[in-house]
C-alpha positions in Angstrom: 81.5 77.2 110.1 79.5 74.8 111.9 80.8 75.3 115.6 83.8 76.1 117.8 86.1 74.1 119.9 85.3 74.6 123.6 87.5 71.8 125.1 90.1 69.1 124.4 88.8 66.5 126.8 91.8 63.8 128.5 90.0 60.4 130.0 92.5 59.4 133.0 91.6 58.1 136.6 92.4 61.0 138.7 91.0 63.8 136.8 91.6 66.9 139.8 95.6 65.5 140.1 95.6 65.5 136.0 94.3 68.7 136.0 96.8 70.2 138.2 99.9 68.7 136.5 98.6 70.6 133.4 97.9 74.2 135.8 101.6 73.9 136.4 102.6 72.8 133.0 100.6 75.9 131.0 99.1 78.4 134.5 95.9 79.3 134.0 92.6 78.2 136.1 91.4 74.7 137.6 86.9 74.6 138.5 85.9 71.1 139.2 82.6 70.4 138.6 82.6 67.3 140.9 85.0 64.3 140.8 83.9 63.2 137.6 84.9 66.6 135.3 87.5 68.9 135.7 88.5 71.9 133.6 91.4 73.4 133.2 91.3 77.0 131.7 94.6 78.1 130.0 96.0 81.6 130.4 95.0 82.4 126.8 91.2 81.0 127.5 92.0 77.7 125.7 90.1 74.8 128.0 91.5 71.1 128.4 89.0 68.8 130.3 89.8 65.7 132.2 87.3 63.0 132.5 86.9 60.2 134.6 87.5 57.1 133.1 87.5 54.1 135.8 88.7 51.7 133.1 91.1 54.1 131.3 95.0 52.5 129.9 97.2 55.1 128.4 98.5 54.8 125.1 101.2 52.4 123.7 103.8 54.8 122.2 106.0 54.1 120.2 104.6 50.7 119.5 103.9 50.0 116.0 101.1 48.2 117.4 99.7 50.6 119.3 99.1 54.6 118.6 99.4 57.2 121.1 96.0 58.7 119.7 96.5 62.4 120.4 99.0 64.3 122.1 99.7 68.2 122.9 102.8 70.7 121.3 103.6 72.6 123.9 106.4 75.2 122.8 109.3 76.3 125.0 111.8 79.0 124.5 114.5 76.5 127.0 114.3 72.6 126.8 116.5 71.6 129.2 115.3 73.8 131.5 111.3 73.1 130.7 112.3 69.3 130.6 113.4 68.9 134.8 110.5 71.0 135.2 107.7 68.8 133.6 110.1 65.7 135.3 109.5 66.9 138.4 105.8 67.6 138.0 105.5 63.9 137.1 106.0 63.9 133.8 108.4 61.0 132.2 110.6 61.1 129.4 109.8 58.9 126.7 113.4 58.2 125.2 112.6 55.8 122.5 110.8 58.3 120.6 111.6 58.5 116.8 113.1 62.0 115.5 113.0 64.6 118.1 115.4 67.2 116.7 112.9 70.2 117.3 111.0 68.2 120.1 110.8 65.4 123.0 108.2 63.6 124.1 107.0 62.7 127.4 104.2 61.6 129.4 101.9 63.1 131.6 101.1 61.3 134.8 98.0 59.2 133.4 100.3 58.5 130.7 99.0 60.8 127.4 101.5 61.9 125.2 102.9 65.2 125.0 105.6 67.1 123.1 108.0 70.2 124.5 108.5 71.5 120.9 111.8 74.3 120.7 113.7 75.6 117.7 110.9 76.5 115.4 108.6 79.9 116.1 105.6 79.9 118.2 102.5 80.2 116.5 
């Protein structure tokens, strides 16, 4: 082994207002550092950053053209009920998504992909 993961780091404008869509999403513990770096700390000690990026344009998905570069599983036991939660968070639906019998896809605020997964065992 070489080294350990400490974060997932998301670039976005507002990194304190990304931050808290994800505390509401998963719980767990917002520290800013100053406006530039946030960290959100995950109830199970896992960290997701959010970095400042002035210039920063969310992924094309699903545009063959474009690629949504990296995007979170996030499991739920109920995903109608988990989906009008994450709506009303902020999140949007994205309903042109291929597949999605075990999972739908959405996007955050800053627009990142992410997937409520449901129907297969949590790992």
């Amino acid at each position: 082994m070489i080294g350990r993961l400490r974060s997932v780091v998301l670039d976005c404008k507002d990194p304190l207002k990304l931050a808290g869509f994800y505390a509401e999403l998963l719980g767990g513990t917002v520290t800013e550092d100053d406006d530039t770096w946030v960290v959100l700390t995950e109830p199970m000690g896992h960290r997701i950053a959010f970095q400042l990026a002035p210039e920063y344009e969310p992924p094309k998905f699903p545009d063959p053209c474009g690629s949504q570069q990296f995007h979170l599983d996030i499991h739920v036991e109920d995903v109608d009920i988990a989906e009008r939660e994450v709506l009303a968070l902020g999140a949007t639906r994205v309903h042109d998504a291929p597949g999605e019998d075990h999972f739908r896809v959405f996007r955050d605020p800053a627009g990142h992909t992410f997937c409520l997964i449901y129907g297969v065992p949590a790992v």
